[in-house]
C-alpha positions as CSV (number, residue, x, y, z in Angstrom):
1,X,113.6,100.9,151.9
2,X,113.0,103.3,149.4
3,X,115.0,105.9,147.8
4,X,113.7,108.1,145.6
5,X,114.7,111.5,143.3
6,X,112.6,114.3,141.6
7,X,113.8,116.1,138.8
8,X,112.4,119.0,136.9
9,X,113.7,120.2,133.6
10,X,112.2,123.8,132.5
11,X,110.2,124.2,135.4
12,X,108.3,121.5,137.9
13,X,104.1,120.5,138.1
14,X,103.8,119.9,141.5
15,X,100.5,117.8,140.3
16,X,102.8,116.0,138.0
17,X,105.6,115.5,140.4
18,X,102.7,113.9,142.8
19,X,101.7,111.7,140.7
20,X,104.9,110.4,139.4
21,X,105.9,109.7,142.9
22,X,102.6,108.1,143.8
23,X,103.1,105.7,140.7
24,X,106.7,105.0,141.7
25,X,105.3,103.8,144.8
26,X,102.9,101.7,143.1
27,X,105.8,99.6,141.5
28,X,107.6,96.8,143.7
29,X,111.1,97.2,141.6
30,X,114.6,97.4,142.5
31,X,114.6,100.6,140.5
32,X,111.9,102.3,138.6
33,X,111.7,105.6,136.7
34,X,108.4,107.7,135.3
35,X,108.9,110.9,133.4
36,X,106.9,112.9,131.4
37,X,107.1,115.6,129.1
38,X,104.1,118.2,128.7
39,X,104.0,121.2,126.6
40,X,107.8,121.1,126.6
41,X,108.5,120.5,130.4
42,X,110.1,117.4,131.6
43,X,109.6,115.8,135.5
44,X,111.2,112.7,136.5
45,X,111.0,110.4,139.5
46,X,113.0,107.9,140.5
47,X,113.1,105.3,143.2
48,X,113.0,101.6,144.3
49,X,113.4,98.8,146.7
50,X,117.2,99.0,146.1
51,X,120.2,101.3,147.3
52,X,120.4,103.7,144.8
53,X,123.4,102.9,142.1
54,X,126.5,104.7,141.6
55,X,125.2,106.8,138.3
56,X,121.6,108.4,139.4
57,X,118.5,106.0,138.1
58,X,117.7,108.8,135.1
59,X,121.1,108.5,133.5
60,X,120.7,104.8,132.8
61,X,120.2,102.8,129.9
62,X,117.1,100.4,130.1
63,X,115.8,97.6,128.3
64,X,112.0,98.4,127.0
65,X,111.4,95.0,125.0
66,X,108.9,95.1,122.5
67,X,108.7,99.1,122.6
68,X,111.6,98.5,120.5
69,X,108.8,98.0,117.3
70,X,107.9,101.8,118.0
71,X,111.7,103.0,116.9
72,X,111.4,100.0,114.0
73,X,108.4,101.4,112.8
74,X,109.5,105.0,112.5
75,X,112.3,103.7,110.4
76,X,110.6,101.8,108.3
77,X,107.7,104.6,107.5
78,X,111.3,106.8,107.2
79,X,112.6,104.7,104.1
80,X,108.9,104.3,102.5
81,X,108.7,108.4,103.0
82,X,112.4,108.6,101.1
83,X,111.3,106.4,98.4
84,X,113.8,103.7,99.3
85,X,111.1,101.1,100.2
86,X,107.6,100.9,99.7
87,X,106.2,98.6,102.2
88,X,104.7,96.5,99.1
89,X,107.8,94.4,98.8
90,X,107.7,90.4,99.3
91,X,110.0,89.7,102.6
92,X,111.2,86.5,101.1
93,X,112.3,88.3,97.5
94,X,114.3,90.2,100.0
95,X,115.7,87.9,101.8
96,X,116.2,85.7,98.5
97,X,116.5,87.8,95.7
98,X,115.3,85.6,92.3
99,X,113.0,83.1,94.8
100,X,109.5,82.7,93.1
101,X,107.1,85.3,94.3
102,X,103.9,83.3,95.9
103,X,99.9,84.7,95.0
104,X,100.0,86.1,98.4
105,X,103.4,87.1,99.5
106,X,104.2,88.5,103.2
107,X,104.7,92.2,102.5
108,X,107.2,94.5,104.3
109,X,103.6,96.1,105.7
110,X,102.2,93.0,106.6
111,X,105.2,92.4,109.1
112,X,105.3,95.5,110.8
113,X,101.2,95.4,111.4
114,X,101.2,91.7,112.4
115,X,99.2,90.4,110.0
116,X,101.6,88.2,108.1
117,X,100.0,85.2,109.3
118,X,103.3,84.2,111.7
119,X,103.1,82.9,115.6
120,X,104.6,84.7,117.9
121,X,108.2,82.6,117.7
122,X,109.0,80.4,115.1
123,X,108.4,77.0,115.8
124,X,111.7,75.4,117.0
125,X,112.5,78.4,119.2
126,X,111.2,76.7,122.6
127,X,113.1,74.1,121.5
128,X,116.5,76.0,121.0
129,X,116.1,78.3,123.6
130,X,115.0,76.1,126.4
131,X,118.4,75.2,127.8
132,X,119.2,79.0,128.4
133,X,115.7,79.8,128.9
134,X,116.5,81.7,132.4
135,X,119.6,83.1,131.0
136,X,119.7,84.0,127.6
137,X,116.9,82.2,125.3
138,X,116.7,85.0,122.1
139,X,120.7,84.9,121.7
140,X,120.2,81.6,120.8
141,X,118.2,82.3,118.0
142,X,121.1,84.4,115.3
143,X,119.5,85.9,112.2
144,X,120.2,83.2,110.0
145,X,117.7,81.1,111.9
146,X,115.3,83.4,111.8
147,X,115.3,84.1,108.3
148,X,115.6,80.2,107.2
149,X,112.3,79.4,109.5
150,X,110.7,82.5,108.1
151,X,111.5,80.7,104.7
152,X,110.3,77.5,105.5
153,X,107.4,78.6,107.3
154,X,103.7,78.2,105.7
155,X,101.2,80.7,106.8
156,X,97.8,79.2,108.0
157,X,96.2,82.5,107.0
158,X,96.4,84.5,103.6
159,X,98.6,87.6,104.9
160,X,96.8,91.1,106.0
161,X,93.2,88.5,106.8
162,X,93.7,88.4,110.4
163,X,96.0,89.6,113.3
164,X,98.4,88.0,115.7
165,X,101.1,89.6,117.7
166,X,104.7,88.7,116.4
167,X,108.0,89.0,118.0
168,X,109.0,86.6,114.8
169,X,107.4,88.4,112.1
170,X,109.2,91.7,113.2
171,X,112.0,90.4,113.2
172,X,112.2,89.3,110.1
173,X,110.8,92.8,108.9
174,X,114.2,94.2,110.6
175,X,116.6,91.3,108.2
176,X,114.3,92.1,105.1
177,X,114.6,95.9,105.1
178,X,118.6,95.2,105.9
179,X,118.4,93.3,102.8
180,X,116.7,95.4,100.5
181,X,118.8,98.6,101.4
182,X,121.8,96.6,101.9
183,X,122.8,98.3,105.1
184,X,123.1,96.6,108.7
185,X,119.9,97.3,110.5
186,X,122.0,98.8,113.2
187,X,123.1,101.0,110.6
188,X,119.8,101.9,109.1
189,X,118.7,102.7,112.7
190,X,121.8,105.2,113.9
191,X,121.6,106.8,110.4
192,X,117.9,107.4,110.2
193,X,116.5,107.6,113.8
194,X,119.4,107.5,116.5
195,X,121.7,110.2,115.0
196,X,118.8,112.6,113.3
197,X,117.3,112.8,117.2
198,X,119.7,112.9,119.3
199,X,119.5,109.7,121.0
200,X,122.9,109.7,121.9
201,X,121.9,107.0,124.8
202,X,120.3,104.8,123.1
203,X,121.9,101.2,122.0
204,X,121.4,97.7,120.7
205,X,123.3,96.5,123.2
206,X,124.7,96.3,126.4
207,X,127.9,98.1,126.9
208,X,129.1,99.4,130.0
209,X,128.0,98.1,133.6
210,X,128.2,101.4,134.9
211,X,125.1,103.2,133.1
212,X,123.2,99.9,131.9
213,X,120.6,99.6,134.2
214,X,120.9,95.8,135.7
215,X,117.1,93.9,135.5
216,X,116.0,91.8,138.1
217,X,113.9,88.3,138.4
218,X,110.4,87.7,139.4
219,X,111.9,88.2,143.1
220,X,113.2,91.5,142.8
221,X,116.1,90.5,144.3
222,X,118.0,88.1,141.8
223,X,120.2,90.0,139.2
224,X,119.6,89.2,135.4
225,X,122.4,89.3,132.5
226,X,122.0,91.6,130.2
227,X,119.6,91.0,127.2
228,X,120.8,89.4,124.5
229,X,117.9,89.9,121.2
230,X,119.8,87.5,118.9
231,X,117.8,87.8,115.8
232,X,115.3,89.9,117.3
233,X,117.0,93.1,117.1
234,X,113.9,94.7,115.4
235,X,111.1,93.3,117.7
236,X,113.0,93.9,121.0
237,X,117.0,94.8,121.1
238,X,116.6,99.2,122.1
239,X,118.1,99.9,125.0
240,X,117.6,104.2,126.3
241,X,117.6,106.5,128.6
242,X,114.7,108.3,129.9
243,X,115.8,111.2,128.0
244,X,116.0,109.7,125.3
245,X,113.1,107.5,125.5
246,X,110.9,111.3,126.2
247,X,113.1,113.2,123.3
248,X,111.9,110.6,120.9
249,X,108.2,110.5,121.7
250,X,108.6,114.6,122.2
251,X,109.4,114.3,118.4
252,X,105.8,112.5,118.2
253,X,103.8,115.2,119.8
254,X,105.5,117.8,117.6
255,X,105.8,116.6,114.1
256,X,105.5,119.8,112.2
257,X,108.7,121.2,114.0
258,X,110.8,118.3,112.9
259,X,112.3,117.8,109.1
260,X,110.7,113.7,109.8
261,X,107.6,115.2,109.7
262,X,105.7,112.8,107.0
263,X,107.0,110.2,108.9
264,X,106.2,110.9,112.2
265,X,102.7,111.6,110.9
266,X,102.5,108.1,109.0
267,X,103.0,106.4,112.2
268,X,99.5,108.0,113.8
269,X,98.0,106.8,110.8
270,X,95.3,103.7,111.7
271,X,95.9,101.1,109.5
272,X,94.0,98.1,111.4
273,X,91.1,98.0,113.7
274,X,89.7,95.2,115.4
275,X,88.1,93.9,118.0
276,X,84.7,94.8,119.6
277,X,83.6,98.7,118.5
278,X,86.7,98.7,116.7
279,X,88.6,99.4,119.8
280,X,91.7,98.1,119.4
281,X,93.3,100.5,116.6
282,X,97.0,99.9,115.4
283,X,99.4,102.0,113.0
284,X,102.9,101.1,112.2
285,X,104.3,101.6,115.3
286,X,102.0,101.8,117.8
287,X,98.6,100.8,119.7
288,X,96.1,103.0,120.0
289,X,93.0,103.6,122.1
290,X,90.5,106.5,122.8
291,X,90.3,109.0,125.9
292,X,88.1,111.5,126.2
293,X,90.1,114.1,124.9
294,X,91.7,112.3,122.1
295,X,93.7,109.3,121.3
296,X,96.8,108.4,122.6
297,X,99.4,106.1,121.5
298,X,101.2,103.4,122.8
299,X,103.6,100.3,123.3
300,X,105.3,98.6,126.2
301,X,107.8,95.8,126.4
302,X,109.9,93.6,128.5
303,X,112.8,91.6,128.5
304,X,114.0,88.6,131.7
305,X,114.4,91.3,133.6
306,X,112.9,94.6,133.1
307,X,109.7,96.7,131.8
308,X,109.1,99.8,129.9
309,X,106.2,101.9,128.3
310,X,106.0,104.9,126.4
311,X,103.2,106.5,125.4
312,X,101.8,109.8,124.1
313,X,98.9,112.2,123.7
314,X,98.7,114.7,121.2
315,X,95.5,116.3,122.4
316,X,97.1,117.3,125.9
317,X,100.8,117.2,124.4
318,X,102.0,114.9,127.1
319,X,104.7,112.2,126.3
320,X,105.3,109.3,129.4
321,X,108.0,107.1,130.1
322,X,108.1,104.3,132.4
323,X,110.8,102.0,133.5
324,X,111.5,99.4,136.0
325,X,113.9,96.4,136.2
326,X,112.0,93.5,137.4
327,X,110.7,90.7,135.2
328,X,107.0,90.7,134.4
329,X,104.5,88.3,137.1
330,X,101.4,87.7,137.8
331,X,99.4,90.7,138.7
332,X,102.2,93.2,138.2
333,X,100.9,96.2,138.5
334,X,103.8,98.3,136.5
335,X,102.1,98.6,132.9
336,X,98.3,99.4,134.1
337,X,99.5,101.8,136.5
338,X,101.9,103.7,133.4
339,X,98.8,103.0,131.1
340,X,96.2,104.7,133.6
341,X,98.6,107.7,134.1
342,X,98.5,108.7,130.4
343,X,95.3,107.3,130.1
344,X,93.4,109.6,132.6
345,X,95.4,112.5,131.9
């Protein structure tokens, strides 16, 4: 059965509210949530295969994953545009001040653009993680383990020659900035994204069972424990609201009218290209592809058991959320049908 809620903020587009609840549909989730933001109006829709819970489905927290990097990369571009980093520095002279700087150090900006030459995980994490790998495999993996393999590790390719998506090497991004400022990345998040937004519901954690949304597994059915990012708090640990999740991508369509303003522009700024016709762009923080009014900009995530993406177009000034909480499986049509929503806006 499915139970489902509209909400308007400012005003409703009943072509908007349609189409949210058509994509709502499209998702086999216990709960799921798409919102968007256009010109300064907001429309949710909520619903699922489960009961609704006690606090309504847009008042939750969710996990988003690897959308996380999108909030990691505004911070960093934040402390490069306040002159307290410049993205140049060696990670491991961060992480061990006096260690002998190689020819071809990993850079702060070759972590955050993936092209430090890391694998996804380092390479003992299957082995670490396996015994907990339906429960909790990143809380396995603390900081200090990430940092020492980061240490040890050799890159197979000179850094910034060639790409590879890395949960490891943004994590160790988050550990070296915490180094080189001397502040907790928690800390360093709170004090120059969190608090200067607003995202008043939005953690690093789980912390109360009431209004953190509860994922499910590849059944839909079975509930998951909360996720635990161990050392990965840069490349995956944000948990939000859909407010705040839309209040923080607002702040992307609208950079002028915010005192971040250099920084939310650095983040639009293409800084790789690859693939065939140069299609796949990336900046700091986000993907980025064409449409045929403009590009738009994006990232999703997920975690053992829940999804997210956000995304944004600057030529239509439409921001879009979407959330659901059951793990990732084949042919799961959550992400394309989130991407073709923005996409063919």
């Amino acid at each position: 059965m499915d139970h489902s809620r509209t909400v308007g903020l400012l005003g409703t587009d009943d072509m908007w509210r349609e189409r949210l609840e058509r994509a709502v549909g499209a998702v086999d989730a216990p709960d799921t949530v798409f919102a968007v933001s256009r010109a300064g109006r907001r429309t949710l829709h909520c619903g699922g295969t489960a009961p609704p819970p006690p606090v309504p489905r847009q008042d939750l927290r969710y996990e988003i994953g690897s959308a996380s990097k999108a909030f990691t990369g505004l911070l960093l571009a934040q402390l490069i545009q306040r002159g307290l980093l410049t993205g140049g520095e060696p990670a491991a002279a961060c992480l061990e001040p006096g260690r002998r700087t190689e020819a071809d150090p990993v850079t702060l900006a070759h972590l955050v653009t993936h092209t430090a030459g890391l694998p996804a995980l380092p390479a003992d994490f299957y082995r670490r993680a396996l015994p907990a790998w339906r429960t909790n495999p990143y809380g396995r993996y603390p900081a200090e383990r990430v940092t020492d393999a980061f240490l040890r590790h050799r890159p197979r390719h000179r850094p910034g020659t060639r790409w590879h998506y890395s949960n490891f090497g943004v994590a160790v991004l988050g550990h070296a900035v915490a180094a080189a400022t001397g502040t907790a990345w928690e800390e360093l998040l709170g004090a120059h994204v969190l608090r200067p937004l607003g995202l008043s519901g939005t953690a690093l954690r789980a912390e109360d069972p009431k209004t953190d949304a509860v994922g499910h597994g590849k059944d839909g059915r079975t509930p998951t424990l909360a996720f635990d990012a161990g050392g990965f708090q840069a490349a995956g640990a944000v948990r939000a609201t859909p407010h705040d999740l839309l209040t923080f991508l607002e702040a992307h369509l609208d950079p002028a009218g915010s005192p971040w303003a250099d920084a939310l522009r650095a983040v639009r700024t293409p800084v790789l290209r690859r693939g065939r016709g140069h299609r796949h762009v990336h900046t700091m923080a986000w993907f980025r592809h064409p449409t045929n009014g403009g590009p738009m900009y994006f990232h999703s995530g997920a975690t053992l058991g829940q999804q997210a993406f956000l995304g944004f177009r600057p030529d239509t000034g439409t921001a879009l959320v979407a959330l659901c909480t059951r793990r990732f499986r084949a042919r799961d049509s959550f992400i394309a049908t989130a991407y073709a929503l923005l996409a063919e806006e």
